[in-house]
C-alpha positions as CSV (number, residue, x, y, z in Angstrom):
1,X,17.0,14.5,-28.2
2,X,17.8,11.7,-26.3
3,X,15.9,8.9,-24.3
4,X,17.7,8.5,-21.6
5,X,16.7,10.5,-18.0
6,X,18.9,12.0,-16.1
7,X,19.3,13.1,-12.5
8,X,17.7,16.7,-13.0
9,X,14.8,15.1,-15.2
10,X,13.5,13.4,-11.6
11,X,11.3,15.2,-9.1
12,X,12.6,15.5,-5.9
13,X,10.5,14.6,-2.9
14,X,8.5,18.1,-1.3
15,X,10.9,19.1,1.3
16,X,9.2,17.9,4.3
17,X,7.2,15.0,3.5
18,X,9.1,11.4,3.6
19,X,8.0,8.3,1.9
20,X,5.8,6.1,3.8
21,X,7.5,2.9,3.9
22,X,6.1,-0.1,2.1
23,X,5.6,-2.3,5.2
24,X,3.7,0.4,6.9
25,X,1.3,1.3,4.1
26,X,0.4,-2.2,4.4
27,X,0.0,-2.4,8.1
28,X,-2.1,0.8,8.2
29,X,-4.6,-1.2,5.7
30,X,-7.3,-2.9,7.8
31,X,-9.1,-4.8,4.6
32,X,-5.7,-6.1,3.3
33,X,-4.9,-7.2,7.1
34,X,-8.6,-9.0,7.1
35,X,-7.9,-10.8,3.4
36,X,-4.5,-11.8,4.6
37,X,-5.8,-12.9,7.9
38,X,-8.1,-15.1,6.0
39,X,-6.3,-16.1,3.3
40,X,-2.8,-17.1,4.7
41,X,-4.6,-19.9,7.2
42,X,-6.8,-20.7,4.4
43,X,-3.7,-21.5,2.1
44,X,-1.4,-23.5,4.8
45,X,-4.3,-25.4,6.5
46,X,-5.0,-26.9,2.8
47,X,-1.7,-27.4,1.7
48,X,-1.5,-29.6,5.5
49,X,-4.7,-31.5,4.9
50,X,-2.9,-32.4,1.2
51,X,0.5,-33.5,2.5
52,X,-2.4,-35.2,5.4
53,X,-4.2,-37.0,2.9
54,X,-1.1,-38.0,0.8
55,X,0.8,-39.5,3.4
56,X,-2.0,-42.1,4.3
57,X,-0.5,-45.7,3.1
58,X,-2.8,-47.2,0.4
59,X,-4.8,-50.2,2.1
60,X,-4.6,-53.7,0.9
């Protein structure tokens, strides 16, 4: 026996039913929408007040 698949050893898709596309699956997700739409801001706003905070010359 062999472990190798071959073409006949996969499933085909049920005649009639496509694949939902990655992109849409995630756009049809309202929580993953609301933790993104939190989250991304949350990321870049902190990462500006860092590069903010770094760029202030040291005082004498």
């Amino acid at each position: 026996m062999s472990d190798q698949t071959t073409d006949t050893d996969k499933k085909p898709a049920a005649p009639g039913r496509a694949q939902i596309p990655a992109m849409q699956r995630i756009l049809d997700n309202p929580f993953l929408l609301l933790f993104l739409g939190i989250a991304i801001p949350t990321v870049l706003y902190t990462v500006w007040g860092v590069m903010e905070v770094v760029s202030v010359p040291i005082a004498d």
